[in-house]
C-alpha positions in Angstrom: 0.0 0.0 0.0 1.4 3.3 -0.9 0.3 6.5 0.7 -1.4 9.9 -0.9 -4.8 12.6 -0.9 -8.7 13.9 -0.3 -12.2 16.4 0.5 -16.0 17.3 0.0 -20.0 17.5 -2.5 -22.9 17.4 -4.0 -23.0 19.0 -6.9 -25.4 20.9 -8.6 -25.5 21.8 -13.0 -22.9 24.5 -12.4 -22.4 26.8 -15.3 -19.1 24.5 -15.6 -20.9 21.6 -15.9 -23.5 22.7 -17.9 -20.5 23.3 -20.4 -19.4 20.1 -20.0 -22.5 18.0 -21.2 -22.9 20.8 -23.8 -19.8 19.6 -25.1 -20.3 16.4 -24.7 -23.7 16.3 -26.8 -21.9 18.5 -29.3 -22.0 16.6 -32.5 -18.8 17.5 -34.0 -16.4 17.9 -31.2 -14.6 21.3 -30.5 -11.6 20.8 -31.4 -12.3 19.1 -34.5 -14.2 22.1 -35.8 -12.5 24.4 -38.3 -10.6 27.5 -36.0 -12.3 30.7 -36.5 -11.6 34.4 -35.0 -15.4 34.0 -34.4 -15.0 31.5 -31.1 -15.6 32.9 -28.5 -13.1 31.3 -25.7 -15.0 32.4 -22.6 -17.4 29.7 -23.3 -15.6 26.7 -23.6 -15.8 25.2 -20.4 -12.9 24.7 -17.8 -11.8 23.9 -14.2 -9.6 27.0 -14.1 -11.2 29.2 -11.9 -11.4 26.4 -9.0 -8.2 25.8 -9.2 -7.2 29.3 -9.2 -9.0 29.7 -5.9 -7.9 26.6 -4.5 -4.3 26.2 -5.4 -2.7 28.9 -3.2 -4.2 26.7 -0.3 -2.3 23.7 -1.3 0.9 23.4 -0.1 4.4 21.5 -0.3 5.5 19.4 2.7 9.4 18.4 3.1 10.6 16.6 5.7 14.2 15.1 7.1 14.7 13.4 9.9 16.3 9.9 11.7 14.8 6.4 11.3 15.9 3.2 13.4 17.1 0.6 10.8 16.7 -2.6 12.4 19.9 -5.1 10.6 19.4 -8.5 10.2 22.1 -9.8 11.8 23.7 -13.5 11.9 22.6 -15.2 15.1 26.1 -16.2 16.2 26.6 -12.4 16.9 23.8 -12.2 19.2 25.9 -15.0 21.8 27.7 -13.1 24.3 30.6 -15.6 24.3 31.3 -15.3 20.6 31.4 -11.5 21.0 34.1 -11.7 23.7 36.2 -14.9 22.3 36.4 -12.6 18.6 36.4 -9.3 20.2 33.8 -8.5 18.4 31.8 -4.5 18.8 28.4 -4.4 19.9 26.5 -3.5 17.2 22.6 -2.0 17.7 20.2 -0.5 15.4 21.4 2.3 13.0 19.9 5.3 12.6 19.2 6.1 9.4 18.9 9.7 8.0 15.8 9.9 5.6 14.0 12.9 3.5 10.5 13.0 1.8 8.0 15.0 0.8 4.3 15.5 0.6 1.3 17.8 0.7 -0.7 19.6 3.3 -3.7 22.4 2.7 -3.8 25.8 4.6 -6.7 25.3 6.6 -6.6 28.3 8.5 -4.3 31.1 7.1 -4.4 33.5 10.0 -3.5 31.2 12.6 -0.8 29.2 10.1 -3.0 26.0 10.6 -1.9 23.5 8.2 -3.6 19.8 7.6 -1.4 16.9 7.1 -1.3 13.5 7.0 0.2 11.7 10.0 2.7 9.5 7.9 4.3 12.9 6.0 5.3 14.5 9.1 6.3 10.8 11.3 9.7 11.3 12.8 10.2 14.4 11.2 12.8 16.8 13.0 12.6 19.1 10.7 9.7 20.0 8.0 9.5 23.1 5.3 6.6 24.3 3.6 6.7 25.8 0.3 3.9 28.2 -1.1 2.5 28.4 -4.6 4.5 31.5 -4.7 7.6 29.5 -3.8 8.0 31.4 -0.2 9.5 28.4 2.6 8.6 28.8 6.1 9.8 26.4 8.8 6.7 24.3 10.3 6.0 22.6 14.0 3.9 19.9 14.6 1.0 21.0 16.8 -0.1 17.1 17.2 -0.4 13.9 14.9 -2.9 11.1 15.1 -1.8 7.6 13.2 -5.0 5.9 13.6 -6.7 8.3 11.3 -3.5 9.6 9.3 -4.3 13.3 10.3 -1.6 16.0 11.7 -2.0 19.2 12.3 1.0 21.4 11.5 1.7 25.4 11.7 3.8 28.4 10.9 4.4 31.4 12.0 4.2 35.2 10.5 3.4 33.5 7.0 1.6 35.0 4.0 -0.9 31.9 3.2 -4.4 31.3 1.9 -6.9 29.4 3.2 -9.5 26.8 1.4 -12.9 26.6 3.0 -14.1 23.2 4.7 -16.9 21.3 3.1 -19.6 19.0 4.3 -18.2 15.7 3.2 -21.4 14.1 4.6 -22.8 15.8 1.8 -20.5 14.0 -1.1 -22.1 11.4 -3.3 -20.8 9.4 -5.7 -20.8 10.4 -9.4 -19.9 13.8 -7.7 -16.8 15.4 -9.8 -13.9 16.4 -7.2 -9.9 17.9 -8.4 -7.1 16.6 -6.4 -4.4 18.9 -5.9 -1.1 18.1 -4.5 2.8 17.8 -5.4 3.1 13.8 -6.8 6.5 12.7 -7.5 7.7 16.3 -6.3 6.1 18.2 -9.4 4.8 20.6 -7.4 0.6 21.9 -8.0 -0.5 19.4 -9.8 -4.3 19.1 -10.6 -6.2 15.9 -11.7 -9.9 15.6 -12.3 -12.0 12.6 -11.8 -15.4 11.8 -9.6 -16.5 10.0 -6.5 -15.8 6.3 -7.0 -17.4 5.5 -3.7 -18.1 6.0 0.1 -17.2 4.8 3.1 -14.4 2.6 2.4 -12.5 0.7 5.1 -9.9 -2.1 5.7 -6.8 -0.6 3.9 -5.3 0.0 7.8 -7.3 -2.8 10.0 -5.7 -1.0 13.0 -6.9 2.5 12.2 -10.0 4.9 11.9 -11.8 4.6 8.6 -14.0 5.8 6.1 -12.3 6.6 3.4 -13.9 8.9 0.0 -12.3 6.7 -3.0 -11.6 8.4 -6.5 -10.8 8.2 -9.7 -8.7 11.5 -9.6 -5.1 10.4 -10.2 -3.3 10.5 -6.6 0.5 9.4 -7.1 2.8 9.7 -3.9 3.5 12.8 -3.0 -0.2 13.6 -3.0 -0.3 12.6 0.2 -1.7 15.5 2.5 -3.0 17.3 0.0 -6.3 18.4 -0.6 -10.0 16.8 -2.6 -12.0 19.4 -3.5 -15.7 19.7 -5.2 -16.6 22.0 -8.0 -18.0 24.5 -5.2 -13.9 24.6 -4.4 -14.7 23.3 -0.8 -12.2 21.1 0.4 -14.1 17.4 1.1 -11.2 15.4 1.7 -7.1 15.0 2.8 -5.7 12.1 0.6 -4.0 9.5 2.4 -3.5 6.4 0.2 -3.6 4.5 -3.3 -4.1 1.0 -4.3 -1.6 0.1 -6.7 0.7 -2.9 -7.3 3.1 -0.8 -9.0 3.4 2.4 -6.9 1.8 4.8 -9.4 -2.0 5.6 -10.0 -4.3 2.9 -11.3 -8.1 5.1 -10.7 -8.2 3.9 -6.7 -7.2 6.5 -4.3 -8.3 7.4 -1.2 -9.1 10.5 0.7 -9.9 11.3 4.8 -13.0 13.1 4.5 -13.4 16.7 5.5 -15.9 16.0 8.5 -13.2 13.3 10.4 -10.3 15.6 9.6 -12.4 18.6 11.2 -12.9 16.4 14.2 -9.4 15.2 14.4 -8.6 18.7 14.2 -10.3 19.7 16.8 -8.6 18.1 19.0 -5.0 18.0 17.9 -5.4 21.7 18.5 -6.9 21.4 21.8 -5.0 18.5 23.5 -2.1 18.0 21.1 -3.7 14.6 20.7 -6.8 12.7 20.2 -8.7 11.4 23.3 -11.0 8.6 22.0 -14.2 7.7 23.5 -15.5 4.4 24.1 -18.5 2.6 24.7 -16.6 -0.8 26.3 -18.4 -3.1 24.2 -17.2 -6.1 21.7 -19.0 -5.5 18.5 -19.3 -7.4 15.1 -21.3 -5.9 11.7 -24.5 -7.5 11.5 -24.4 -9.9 8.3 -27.6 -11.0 6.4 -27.7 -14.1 8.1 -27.4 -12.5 11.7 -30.0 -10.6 10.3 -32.3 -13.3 9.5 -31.6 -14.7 13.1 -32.7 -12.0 14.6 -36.2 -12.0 13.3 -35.6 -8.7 10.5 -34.1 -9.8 7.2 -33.6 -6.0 6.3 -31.4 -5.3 9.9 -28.5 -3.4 9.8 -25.7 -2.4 12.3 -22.9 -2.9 14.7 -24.2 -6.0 16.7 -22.8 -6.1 20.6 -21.8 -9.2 21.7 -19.9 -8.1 25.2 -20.3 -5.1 27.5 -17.5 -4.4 30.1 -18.8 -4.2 33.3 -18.5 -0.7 34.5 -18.8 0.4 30.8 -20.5 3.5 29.3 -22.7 0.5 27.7 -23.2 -0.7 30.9 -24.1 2.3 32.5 -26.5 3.2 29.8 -28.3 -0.3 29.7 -26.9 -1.7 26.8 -26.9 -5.8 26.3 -25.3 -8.5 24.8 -27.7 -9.3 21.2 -28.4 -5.3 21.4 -27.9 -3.9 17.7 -26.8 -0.6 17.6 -28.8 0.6 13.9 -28.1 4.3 14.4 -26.0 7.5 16.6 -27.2 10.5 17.4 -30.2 9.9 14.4 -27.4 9.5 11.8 -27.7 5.1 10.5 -24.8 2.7 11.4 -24.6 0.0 9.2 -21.1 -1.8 10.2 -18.9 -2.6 13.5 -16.0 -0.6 11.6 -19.2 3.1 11.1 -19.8 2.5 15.0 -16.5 2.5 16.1 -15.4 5.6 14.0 -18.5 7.4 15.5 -18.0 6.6 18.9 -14.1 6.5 19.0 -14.4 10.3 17.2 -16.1 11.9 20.3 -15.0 13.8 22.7 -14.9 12.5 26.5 -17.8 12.9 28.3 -20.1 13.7 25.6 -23.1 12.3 25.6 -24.5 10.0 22.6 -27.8 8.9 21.3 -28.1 5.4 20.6 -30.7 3.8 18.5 -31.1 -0.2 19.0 -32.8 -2.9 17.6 -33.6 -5.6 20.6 -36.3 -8.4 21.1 -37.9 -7.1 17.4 -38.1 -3.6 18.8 -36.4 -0.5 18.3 -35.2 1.1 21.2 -33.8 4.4 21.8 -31.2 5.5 25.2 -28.2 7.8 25.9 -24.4 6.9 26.5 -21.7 8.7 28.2 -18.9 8.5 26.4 -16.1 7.5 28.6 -11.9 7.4 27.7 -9.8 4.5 27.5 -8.2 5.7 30.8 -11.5 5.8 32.2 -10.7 2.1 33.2 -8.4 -0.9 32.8 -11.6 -2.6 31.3 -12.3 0.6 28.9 -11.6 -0.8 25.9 -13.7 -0.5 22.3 -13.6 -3.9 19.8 -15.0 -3.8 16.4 -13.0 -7.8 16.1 -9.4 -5.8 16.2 -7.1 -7.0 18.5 -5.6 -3.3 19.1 -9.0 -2.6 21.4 -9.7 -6.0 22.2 -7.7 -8.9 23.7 -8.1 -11.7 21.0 -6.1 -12.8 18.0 -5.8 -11.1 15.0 -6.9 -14.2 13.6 -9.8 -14.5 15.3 -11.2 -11.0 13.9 -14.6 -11.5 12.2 -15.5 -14.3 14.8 -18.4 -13.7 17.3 -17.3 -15.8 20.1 -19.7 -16.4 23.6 -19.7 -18.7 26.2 -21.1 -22.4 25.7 -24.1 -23.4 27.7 -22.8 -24.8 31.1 -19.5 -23.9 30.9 -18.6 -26.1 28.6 -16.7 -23.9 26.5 -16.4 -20.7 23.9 -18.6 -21.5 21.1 -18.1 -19.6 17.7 -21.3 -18.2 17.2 -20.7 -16.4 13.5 -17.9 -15.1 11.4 -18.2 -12.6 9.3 -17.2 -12.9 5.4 -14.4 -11.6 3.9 -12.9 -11.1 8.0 -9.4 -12.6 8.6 -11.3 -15.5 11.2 -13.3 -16.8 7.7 -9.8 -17.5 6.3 -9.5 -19.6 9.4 -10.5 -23.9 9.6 -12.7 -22.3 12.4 -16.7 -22.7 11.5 -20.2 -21.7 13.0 -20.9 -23.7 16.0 -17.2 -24.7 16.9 -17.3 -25.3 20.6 -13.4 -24.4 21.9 -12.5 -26.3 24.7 -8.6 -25.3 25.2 -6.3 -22.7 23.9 -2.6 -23.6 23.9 -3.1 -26.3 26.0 -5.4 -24.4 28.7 -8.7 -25.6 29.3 -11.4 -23.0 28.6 -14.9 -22.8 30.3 -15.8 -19.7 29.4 -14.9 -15.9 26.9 -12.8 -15.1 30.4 -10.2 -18.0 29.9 -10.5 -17.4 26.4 -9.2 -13.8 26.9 -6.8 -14.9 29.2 -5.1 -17.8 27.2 -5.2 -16.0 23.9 -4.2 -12.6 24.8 -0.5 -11.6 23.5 0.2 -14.6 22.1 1.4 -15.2 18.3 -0.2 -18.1 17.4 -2.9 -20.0 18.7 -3.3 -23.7 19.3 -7.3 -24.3 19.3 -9.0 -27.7 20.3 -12.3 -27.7 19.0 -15.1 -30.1 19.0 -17.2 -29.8 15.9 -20.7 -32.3 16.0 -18.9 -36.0 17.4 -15.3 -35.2 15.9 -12.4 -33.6 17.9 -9.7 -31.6 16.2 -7.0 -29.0 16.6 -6.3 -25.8 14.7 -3.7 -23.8 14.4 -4.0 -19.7 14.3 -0.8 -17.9 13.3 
């Protein structure tokens, strides 16, 4: 995976546009018609106004700095003895000195407020940004979040222009949107494309999610650099490609403008983000959870734990609960509910809608910090929230009737645990050689370790699997 750049719209027939189907309807096309003195160029239609506005709000991000290189090393020089008997040095990681550059859009001009991604700026000691009119102006991070590739960087007494934020909530897709950025270090380059979709997820299982994909041609060096709609509203920061090769293929990715505003927020505040939690294990409700819980046409985050102690369990929340909407606005996956939750500020307090016993349901959370306990933790099946195997995300695990065990209740498709020998209604009886009676022992036996040695009864046969 290669890194890149995003932002907002809906569009409306713009004058541009208009011109565009004009053109496209045209039967003989412009430029194969005979040139006259008589064309009038102010009609043909073009981009160039946007980016005119927009450009100056772009940016070029250039970093140095000091990475740890890690050598492989032959394991006779990791004995002690052989050291001594050869008299051979110690030898520890190397640091490595490194330089790269990116993209960031001037967010707010007066203040010097600059948005990043997280990976152009990572152990950076020393970054320059260069205007559109080729000023450079040393930059400090004011904070940096990894999870959801957003920094927040800033200069002082700088000349800059600002872009205005959109409503990425607003985007659809077939919208048209420019990216604008430096790929490859050509510096201000523009490429048009649309919306390819919304709400994409997965590309980093560890981090927050919900991506704008494009068409627009983001190489790297786009990364940081700004999505905007034909309004010139920036909807989006892009972050990432999809490519084999390392150059554009039509599938890019951008942070939309509403989680970067958010991320923002409190970078600027706290110098980092403070992520709220529910303390409940969750899984994304799949057509045939659906069907078992009496409504085909269900969708949501389902909870299959809540911590004791928890927000969840403060607010009344169950095991079976599914969570279908927050704060009015539908969920329809684990990965949507823990965004929205794990988004909000401390404290705050949240609107839940849930589905339970055939009945919708409606109540209001708390939303508590992961300090707020040593049992605060969020899982959407990831094993950076939740003390399971990675192996095991996309499995909805629960104790067996009479102690008899962790049964697999579902896995979800296209999840790492459906990759797995592990099936619906496995009943787990040990882990690594530990006899499990119930989810507790489960946790306990499975959490930290790299692989996973599973007995399993499945109907009247006995077997062991293996989770690496």
């Amino acid at each position: 995976m290669h890194r890149s750049s995003y932002v907002k719209a809906r569009t409306t027939l713009t004058a541009t546009t208009l011109c565009l189907l004009t053109l496209i309807g045209t039967a003989t096309p412009v430029w194969a018609q005979p040139a006259s003195a008589e064309v009038n160029t102010a009609s043909l239609p073009s981009l160039a106004p946007i980016v005119k506005r927009v450009s100056p709000a772009v940016v070029n991000v250039a970093t140095r700095g000091t990475v740890t290189e890690q050598q492989q090393r032959n394991p006779l020089l990791e004995d002690p003895f052989f050291n001594r008997f050869f008299d051979m040095p110690e030898q520890g990681p190397r640091q490595k000195p490194f330089q790269s550059a990116g993209s960031g859009v001037v967010v707010d001009a007066k203040e010097g407020l600059i948005l990043t991604n997280a990976h152009v700026v990572e152990n950076a000691s020393e970054i320059t940004v260069t205007t559109l009119d080729g000023h450079d102006y040393k930059a400090t991070v004011i904070g940096a979040d990894a999870p959801s590739d957003i920094a927040v960087i800033k200069v002082k007494d700088a000349k800059l222009t600002d872009v205005t934020l959109g409503d990425s909530s607003k985007a659809e897709v077939g919208d048209y949107v420019l990216a604008i950025g430096n790929p490859f270090g050509l510096q201000h380059t523009v490429t048009f494309g649309i919306v390819s979709a919304l709400g994409r997820s997965g590309i980093n299982p560890d981090g927050y999610e919900d991506f704008i994909q494009t068409d627009a041609s983001i190489n790297p060096g786009n990364s940081g650099g700004a999505l905007v709609n034909l309004r010139g509203e920036l909807i989006g920061i892009n972050s990432a490609i999809l490519s084999r090769s390392g150059g554009n293929i039509g599938i890019g990715f951008a942070i939309p403008s509403n989680m970067a505003r958010t991320v923002m927020d409190q970078l600027i505040k706290y110098g980092e983000v403070k992520r709220g939690v529910l303390g409940v294990n969750i899984v994304t409700v799949t057509p045939d959870v659906a069907e078992n819980l009496g409504s085909k046409d269900l969708q949501g985050a389902l909870v299959s734990q809540v911590v004791n102690g928890s927000a969840a369990d403060k607010a009344g929340i169950k095991a079976g609960d599914v969570v279908t909407a927050v704060n009015g606005g539908p969920v329809k996956s684990s990965a949507e509910l823990r965004n929205r939750i794990g988004l909000m500020r401390v404290g705050e307090n949240v609107n839940l809608t849930l589905f339970r016993d055939g009945k919708e349901k409606h109540i209001t959370a708390t939303v508590q910090g992961k300090a707020a306990g040593k049992d605060s933790k969020e899982s959407e099946d990831d094993d950076s929230a939740a003390p399971l195997h990675r192996a095991l995300r996309g499995a909805d695990l629960a104790d067996a009737p009479g102690g008899a065990g962790v049964i697999v209740r579902s896995i979800e498709a296209n999840s790492p645990a459906s990759q797995s020998p592990l099936k619906p209604n496995d009943l787990i009886t040990s882990v690594n050689r530990k006899t499990v009676t119930h989810m507790k022992d489960f946790t306990a036996a499975a959490k930290d370790q790299p692989s996973l040695l599973l007995n399993v009864k499945r109907g009247a046969n006995s077997l062991v699997i293996v989770l690496r």
